[in-house]
C-alpha positions as a Markdown table, in Angstrom:
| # | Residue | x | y | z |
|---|---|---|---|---|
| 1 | Unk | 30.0 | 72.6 | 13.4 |
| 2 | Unk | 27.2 | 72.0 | 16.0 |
| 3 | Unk | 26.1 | 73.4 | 19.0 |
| 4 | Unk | 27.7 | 73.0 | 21.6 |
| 5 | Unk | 29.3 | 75.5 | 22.9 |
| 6 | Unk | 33.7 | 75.8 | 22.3 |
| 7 | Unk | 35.1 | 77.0 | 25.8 |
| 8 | Unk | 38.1 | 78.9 | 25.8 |
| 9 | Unk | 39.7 | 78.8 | 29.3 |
| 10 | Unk | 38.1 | 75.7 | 30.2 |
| 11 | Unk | 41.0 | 75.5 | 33.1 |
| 12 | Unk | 40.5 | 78.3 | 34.8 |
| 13 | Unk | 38.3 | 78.8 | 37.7 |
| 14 | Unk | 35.1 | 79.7 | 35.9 |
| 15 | Unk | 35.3 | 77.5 | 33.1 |
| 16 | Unk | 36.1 | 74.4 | 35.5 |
| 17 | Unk | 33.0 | 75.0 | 37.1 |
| 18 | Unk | 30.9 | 76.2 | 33.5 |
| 19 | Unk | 32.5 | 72.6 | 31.7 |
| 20 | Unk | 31.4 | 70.9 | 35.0 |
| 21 | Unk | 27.9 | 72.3 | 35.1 |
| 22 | Unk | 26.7 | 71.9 | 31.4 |
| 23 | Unk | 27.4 | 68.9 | 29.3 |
| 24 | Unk | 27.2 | 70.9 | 26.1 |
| 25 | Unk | 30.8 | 72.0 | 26.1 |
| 26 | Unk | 33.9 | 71.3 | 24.4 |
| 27 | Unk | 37.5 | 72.4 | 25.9 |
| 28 | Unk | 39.8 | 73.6 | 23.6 |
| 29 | Unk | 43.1 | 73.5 | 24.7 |
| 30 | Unk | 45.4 | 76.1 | 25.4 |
| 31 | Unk | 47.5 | 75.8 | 22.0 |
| 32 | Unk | 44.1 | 75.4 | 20.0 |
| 33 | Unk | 42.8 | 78.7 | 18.4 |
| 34 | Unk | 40.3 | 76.9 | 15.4 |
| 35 | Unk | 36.5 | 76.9 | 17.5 |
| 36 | Unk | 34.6 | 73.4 | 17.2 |
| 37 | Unk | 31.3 | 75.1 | 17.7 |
| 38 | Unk | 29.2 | 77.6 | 16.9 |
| 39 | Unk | 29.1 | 78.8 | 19.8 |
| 40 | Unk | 32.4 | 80.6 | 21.7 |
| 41 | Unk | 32.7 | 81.2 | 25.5 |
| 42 | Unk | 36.1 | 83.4 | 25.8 |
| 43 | Unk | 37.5 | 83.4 | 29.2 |
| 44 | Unk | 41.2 | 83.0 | 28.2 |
| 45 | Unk | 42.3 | 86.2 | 31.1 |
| 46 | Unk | 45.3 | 87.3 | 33.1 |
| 47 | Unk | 43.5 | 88.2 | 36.9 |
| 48 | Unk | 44.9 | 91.7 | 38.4 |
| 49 | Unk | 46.9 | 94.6 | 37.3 |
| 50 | Unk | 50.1 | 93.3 | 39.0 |
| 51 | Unk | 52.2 | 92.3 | 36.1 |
| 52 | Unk | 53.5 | 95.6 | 35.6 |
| 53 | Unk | 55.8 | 94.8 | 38.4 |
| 54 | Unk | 57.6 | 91.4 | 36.6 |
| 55 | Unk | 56.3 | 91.5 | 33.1 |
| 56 | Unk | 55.3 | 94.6 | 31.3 |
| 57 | Unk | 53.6 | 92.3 | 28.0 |
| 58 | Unk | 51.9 | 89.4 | 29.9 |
| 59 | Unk | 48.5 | 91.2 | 29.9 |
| 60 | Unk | 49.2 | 92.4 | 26.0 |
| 61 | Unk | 50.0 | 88.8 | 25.3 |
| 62 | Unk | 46.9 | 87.5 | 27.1 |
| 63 | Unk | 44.3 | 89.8 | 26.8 |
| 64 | Unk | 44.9 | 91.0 | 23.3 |
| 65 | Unk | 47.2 | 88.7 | 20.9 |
| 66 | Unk | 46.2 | 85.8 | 22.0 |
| 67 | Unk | 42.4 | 86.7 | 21.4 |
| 68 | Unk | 43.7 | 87.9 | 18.3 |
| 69 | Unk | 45.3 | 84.9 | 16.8 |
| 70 | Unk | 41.6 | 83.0 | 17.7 |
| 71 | Unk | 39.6 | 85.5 | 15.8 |
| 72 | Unk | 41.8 | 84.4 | 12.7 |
| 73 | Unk | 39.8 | 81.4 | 12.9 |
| 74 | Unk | 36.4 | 82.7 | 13.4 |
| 75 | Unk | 35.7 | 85.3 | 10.6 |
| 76 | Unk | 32.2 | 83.4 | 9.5 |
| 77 | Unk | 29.2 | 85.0 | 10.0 |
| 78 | Unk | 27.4 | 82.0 | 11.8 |
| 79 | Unk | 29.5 | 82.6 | 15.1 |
| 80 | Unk | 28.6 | 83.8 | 18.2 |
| 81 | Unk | 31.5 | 84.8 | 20.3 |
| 82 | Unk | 30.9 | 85.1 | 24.1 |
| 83 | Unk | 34.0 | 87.3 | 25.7 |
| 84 | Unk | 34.1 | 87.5 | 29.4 |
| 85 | Unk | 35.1 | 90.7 | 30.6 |
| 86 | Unk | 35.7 | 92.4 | 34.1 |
| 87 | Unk | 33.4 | 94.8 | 36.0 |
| 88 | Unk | 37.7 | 96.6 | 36.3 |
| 89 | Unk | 36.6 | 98.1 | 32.7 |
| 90 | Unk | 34.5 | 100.5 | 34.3 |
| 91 | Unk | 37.5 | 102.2 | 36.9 |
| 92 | Unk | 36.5 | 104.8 | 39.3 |
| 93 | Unk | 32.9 | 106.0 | 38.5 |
| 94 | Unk | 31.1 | 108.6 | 40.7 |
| 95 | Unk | 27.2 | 107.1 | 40.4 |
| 96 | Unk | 26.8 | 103.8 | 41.0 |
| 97 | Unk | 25.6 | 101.5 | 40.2 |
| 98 | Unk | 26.9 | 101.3 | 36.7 |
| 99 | Unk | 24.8 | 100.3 | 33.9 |
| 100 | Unk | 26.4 | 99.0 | 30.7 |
| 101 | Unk | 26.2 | 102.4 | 28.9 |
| 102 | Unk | 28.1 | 103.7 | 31.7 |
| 103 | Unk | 31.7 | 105.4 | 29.6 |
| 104 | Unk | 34.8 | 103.1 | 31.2 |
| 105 | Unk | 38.0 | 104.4 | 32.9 |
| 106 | Unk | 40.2 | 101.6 | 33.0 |
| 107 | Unk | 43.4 | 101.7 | 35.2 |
| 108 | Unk | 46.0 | 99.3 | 35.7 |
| 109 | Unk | 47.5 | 97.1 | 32.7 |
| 110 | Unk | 44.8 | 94.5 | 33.0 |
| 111 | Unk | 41.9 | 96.7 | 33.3 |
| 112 | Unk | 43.1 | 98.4 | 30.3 |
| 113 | Unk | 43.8 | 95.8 | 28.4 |
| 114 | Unk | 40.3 | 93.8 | 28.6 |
| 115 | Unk | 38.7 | 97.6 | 27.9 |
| 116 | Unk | 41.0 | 97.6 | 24.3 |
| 117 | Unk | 39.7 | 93.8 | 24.1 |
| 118 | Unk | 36.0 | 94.4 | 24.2 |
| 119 | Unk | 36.4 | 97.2 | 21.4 |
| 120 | Unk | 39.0 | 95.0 | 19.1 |
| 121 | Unk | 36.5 | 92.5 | 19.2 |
| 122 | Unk | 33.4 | 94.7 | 18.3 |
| 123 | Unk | 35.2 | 96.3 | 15.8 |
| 124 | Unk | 35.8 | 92.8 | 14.3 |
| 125 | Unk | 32.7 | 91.5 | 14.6 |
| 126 | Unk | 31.5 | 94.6 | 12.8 |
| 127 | Unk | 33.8 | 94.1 | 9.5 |
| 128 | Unk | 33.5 | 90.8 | 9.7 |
| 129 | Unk | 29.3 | 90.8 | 10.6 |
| 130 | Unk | 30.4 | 88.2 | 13.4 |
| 131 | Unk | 27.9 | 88.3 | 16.4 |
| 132 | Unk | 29.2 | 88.6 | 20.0 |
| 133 | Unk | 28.3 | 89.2 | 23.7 |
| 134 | Unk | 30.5 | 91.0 | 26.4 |
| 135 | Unk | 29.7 | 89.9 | 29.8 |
| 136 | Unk | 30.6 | 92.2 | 32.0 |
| 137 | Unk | 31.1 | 90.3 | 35.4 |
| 138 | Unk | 31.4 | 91.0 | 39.0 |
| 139 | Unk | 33.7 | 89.8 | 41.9 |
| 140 | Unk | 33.3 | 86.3 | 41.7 |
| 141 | Unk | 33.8 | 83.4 | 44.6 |
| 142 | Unk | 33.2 | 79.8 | 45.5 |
| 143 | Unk | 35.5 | 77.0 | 46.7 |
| 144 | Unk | 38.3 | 75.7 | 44.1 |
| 145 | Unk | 39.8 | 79.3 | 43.0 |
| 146 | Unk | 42.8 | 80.2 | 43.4 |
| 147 | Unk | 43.3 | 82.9 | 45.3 |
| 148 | Unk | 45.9 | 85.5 | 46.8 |
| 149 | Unk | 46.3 | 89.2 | 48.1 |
| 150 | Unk | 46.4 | 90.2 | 44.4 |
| 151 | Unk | 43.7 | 88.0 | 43.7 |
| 152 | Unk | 40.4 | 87.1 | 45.5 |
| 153 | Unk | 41.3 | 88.9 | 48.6 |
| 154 | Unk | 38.3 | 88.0 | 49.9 |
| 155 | Unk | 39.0 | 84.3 | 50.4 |
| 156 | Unk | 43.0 | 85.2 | 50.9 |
| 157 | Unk | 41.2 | 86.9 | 54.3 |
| 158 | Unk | 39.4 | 83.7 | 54.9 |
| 159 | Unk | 42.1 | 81.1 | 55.0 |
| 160 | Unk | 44.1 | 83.2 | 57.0 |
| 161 | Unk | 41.5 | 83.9 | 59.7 |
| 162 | Unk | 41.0 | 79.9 | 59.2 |
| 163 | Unk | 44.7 | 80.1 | 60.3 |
| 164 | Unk | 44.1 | 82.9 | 63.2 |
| 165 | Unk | 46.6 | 85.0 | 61.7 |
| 166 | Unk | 45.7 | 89.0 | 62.1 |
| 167 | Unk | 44.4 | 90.5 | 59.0 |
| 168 | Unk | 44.8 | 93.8 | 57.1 |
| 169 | Unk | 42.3 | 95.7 | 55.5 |
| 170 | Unk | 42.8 | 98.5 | 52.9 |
| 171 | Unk | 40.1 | 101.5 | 54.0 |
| 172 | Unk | 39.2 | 99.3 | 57.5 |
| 173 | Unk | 37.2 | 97.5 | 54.7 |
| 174 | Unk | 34.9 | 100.7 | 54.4 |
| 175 | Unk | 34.2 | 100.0 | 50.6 |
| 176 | Unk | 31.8 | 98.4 | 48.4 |
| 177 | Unk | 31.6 | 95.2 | 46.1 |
| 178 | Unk | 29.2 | 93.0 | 44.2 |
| 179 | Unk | 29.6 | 89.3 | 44.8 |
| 180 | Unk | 28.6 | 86.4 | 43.0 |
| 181 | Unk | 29.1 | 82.6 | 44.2 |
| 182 | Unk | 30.1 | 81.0 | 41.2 |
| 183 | Unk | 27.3 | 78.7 | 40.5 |
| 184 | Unk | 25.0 | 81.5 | 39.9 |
| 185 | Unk | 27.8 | 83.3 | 37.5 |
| 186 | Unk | 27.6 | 79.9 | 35.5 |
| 187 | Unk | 24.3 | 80.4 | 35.6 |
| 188 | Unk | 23.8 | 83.7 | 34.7 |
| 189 | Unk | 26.6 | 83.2 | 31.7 |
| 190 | Unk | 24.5 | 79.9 | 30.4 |
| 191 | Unk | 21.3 | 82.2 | 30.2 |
| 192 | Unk | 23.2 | 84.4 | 28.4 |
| 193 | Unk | 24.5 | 82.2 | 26.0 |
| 194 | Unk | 21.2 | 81.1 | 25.6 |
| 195 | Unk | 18.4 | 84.0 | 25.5 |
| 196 | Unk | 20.8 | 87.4 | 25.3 |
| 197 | Unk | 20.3 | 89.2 | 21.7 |
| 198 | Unk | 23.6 | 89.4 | 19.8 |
| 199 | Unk | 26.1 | 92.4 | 19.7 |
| 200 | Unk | 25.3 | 93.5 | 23.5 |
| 201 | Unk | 26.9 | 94.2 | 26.5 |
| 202 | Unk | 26.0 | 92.7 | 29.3 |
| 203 | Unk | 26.5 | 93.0 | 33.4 |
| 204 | Unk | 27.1 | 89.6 | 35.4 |
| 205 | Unk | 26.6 | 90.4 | 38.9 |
| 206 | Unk | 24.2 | 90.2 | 41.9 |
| 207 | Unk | 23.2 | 93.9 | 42.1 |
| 208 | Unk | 23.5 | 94.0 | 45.4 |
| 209 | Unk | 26.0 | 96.4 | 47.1 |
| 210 | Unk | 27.7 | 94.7 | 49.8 |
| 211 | Unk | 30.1 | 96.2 | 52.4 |
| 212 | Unk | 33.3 | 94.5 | 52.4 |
| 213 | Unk | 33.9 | 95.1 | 56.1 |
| 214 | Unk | 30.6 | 93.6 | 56.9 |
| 215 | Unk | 31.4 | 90.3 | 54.9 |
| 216 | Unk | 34.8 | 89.6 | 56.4 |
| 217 | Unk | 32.8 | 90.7 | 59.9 |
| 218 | Unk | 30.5 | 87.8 | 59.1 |
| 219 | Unk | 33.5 | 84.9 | 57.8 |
| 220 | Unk | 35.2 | 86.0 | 61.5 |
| 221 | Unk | 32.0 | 85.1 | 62.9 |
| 222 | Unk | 31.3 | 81.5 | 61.3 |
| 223 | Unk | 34.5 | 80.9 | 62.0 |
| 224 | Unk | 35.2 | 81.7 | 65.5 |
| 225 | Unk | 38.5 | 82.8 | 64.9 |
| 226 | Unk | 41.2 | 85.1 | 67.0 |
| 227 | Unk | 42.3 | 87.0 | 64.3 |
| 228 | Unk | 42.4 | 90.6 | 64.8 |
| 229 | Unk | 41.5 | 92.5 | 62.2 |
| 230 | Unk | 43.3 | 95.7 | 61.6 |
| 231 | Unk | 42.9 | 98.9 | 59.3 |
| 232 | Unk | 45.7 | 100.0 | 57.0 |
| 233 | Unk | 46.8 | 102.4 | 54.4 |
| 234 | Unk | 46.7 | 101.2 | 50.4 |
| 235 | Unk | 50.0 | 101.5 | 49.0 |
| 236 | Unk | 50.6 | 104.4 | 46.3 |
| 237 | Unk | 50.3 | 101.2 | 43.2 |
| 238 | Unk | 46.7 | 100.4 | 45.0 |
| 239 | Unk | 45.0 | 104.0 | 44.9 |
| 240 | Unk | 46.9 | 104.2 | 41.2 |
| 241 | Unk | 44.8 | 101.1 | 39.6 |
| 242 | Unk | 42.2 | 100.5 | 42.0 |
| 243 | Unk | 38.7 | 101.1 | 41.9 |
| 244 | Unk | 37.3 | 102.0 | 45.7 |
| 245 | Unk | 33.4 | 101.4 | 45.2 |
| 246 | Unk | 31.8 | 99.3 | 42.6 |
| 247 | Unk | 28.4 | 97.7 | 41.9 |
| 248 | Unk | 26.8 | 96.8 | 38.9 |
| 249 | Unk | 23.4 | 97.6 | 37.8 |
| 250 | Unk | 21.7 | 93.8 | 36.4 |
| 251 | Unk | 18.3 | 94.9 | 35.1 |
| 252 | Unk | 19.7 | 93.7 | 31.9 |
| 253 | Unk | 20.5 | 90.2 | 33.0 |
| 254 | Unk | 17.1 | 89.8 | 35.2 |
| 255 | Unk | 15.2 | 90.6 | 32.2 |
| 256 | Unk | 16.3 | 87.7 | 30.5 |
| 257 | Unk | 14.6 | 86.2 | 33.9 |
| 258 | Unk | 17.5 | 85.6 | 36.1 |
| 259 | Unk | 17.1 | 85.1 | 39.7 |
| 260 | Unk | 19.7 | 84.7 | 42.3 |
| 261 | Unk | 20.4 | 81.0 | 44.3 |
| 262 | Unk | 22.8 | 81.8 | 46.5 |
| 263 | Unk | 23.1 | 85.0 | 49.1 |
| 264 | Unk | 26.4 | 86.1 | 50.1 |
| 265 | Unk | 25.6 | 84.0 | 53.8 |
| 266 | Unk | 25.3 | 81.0 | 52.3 |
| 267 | Unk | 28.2 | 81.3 | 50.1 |
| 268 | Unk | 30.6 | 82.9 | 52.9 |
| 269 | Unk | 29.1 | 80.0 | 55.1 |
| 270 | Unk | 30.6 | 77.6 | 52.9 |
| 271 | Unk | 34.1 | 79.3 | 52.4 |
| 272 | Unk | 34.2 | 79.4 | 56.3 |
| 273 | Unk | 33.7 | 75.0 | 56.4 |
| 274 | Unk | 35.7 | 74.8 | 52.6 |
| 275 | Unk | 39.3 | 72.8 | 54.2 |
């Protein structure tokens, strides 16, 4: 094996942009389990907690036997496996931000299901003395994802105030996120790779609390639109699965000496101009 680095996922939104940004990749495709590397960025993910509704095992399928079928392939003890999480593992929480010792209360299917992931695959790097990393990531953005009301509702509220079309927001938008354009997640997930010590856990994330009205305040604003935006009630599912306030707390990561590129608006900026 050498080192580059065996990207699972390489389709997806993230790893599009990781395969794109550093040379030293290999994509392994979708059927592919066996690594070519080393080296193992996991990113192989269902995206929200909806499947309940049509499919009761797509997250089990995705989230856990899939990832189990690749670890068949990678009990050697020369193998770092990189798993990218969700900040979702950490649910409701009443101190914020939340560090990575902070004790998770996943809700939802999918939210449970990466928790159960991040412990499986501990507990088999353990009896198999296999090193990993758990990054922990934030609400990510940037142009090219794919995005809907289950999904990214932060661009879903762009393109249709691109489109003047009135817009809804759960709590009048009175809640709190972390945001992170996806270059600097990239980033962040390269450094990582590259300078983390093994068998940690690890946020992803700007730090930085930022007030979800306020952002979709500024995206009306760059783009001049006539969309009103109105407040509305979460449905029952919502307040069931969803986590209110959230921020992560990234001394970790900056002590590996990560900084920032891109405020949230720059990045906003160029969601607003993104046709």
């Amino acid at each position: 094996m050498n080192d580059k680095i065996s990207v699972y996922g390489s389709t997806g939104f993230i790893g599009t942009y990781f395969c794109k940004y550093f040379i030293n990749t290999i994509q392994i495709p979708r059927e592919q389990d066996k690594p070519e590397s080393n080296e193992i960025l996991y990113l192989i993910s269902t995206t929200d907690n909806y499947n309940v509704f049509t499919d009761l095992k797509k997250d089990i399928d995705t989230n856990l036997t899939k990832l189990m079928s690749i670890l068949k392939h990678c009990k050697k003890n020369n193998l770092v496996f990189n798993m990218v999480s969700s900040w979702f593992v950490y649910g409701n929480q009443d101190k914020l931000p939340v560090n990575e010792s902070t004790i998770c209360n996943p809700t939802g299917f999918y939210s449970i299901t990466k928790k159960c992931a991040e412990d499986m695959l501990i507990s088999f790097c353990k009896t198999f003395d296999v090193k990993y990393r758990i990054l922990r990531l934030c609400n990510v953005y940037g142009t090219g994802d794919k995005f809907s009301e289950k999904k990214n509702a932060l661009q879903y509220l762009i393109e249709e105030m691109k489109l003047n079309n009135d817009i809804y927001l759960y709590h009048d938008g009175q809640f709190i996120r972390d945001y992170m354009h996806i270059f600097d997640v990239c980033k962040a997930i390269k450094l990582v790779i590259d300078k983390a010590p093994h068998n940690c856990i690890i946020n992803i994330g700007s730090g930085i609390p930022q007030n979800f009205r306020e952002i979709i305040t500024l995206a009306h604003g760059n783009l001049k639109s006539t969309s009103s935006i109105n407040p509305i009630d979460p449905p029952e599912f919502h307040k069931i699965v969803q986590t209110k306030d959230m921020f992560l707390d990234t001394s970790f990561l900056r002590s590996l000496g990560f900084k920032q590129k891109i405020a949230i608006k720059y990045g906003i900026s160029e969601l607003c101009q993104h046709i």
